[in-house]
C-alpha positions, 0 to 999 in steps of 0.5 A, a space after each residue: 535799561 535806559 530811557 530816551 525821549 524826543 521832540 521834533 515840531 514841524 512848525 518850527 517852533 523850539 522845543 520846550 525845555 521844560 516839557 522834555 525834561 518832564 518827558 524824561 522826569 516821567 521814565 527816570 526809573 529806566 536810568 537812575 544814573 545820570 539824565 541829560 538833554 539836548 535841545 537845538 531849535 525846533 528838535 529837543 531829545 532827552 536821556 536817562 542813563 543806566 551805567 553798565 559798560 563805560 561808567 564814567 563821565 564819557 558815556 554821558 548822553 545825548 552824546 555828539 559825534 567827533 564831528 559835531 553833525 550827530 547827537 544820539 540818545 540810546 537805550 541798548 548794548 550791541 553784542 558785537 561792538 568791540 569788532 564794530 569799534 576795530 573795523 572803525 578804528 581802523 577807518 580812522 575813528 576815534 574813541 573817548 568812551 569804552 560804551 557801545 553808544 559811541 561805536 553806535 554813533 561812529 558807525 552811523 558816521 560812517 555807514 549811515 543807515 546802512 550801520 543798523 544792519 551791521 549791529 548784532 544786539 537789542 537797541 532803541 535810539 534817536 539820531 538827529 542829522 544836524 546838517 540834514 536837520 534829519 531824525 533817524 529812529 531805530 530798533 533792534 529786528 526783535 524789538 526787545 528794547 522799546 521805542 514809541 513814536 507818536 506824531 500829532 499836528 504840528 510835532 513828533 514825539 518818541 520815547 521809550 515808555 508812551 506815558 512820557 507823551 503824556 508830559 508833552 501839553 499838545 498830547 490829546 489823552 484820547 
């Protein structure tokens, strides 16, 4: 298990370091094992880790694809990503991590939404296009793996537990 959080103001105002790192205080329970965020202008996401298939350093997250346009923070495993990391080997991608999340990140690179239907497991995650200034959230078809969204006025929030919108100080408690 691991925990993912989200900030996206559609007034443009840059998201509060502080306040995401509350976000992701809130739900450190889901991943005891390292916490990261990522933050560009008016987008911030956050991530707490559970290691369990690559654990070293290079299964940090939020992690950047290879061409630096994609960040993903992502809660999951996908059954069928040593075939997936194959087919994407083959196509020219390449690896700096044994984790699932990298095969995730590089099929949305080359698939684009069309990787979701390609992922047999059970996954959350948040993609940010940083070109197309684009968020993608997604899970898996069952839902086994949380992921809450809640927009409110001026801003987007996602996460994989609701009390951590209760951090952000726009949340209305109502």
């Amino acid at each position: 298990m691991c925990g993912i959080v989200g900030v996206l103001n559609f007034d443009n105002e840059p998201v509060s370091s502080v306040v995401l790192r509350n976000m992701s205080d809130i739900i450190k329970h889901r991943g005891p094992d390292g916490e990261g965020q990522w933050l560009e202008d008016n987008f911030g996401i956050g991530h707490r880790r559970l290691a369990i298939i690559d654990l070293t350093p290079a299964g940090h997250q939020p992690m950047m694809s290879t061409n630096n346009r994609y960040v993903i923070s992502y809660n999951g495993e996908v059954y069928n990503y040593l075939e997936l990391r194959a087919e994407l080997e083959a196509k020219g991608h390449w690896f700096h991590s044994q984790t699932d999340t990298e095969v995730v990140l590089n099929a949305f690179c080359e698939w684009g939404d069309g990787a979701l239907s390609r992922l047999n497991g059970m996954f959350a995650f948040a993609i940010w296009d940083r070109m197309e200034k684009r968020l993608t959230l997604a899970r898996d078809r069952y839902g086994i793996k949380p992921l809450y969204i809640h927009k409110q006025k001026n801003c987007l929030m996602f996460a994989s537990e609701i009390k951590a919108f209760y951090q952000h100080p726009g949340m209305e408690k109502k």
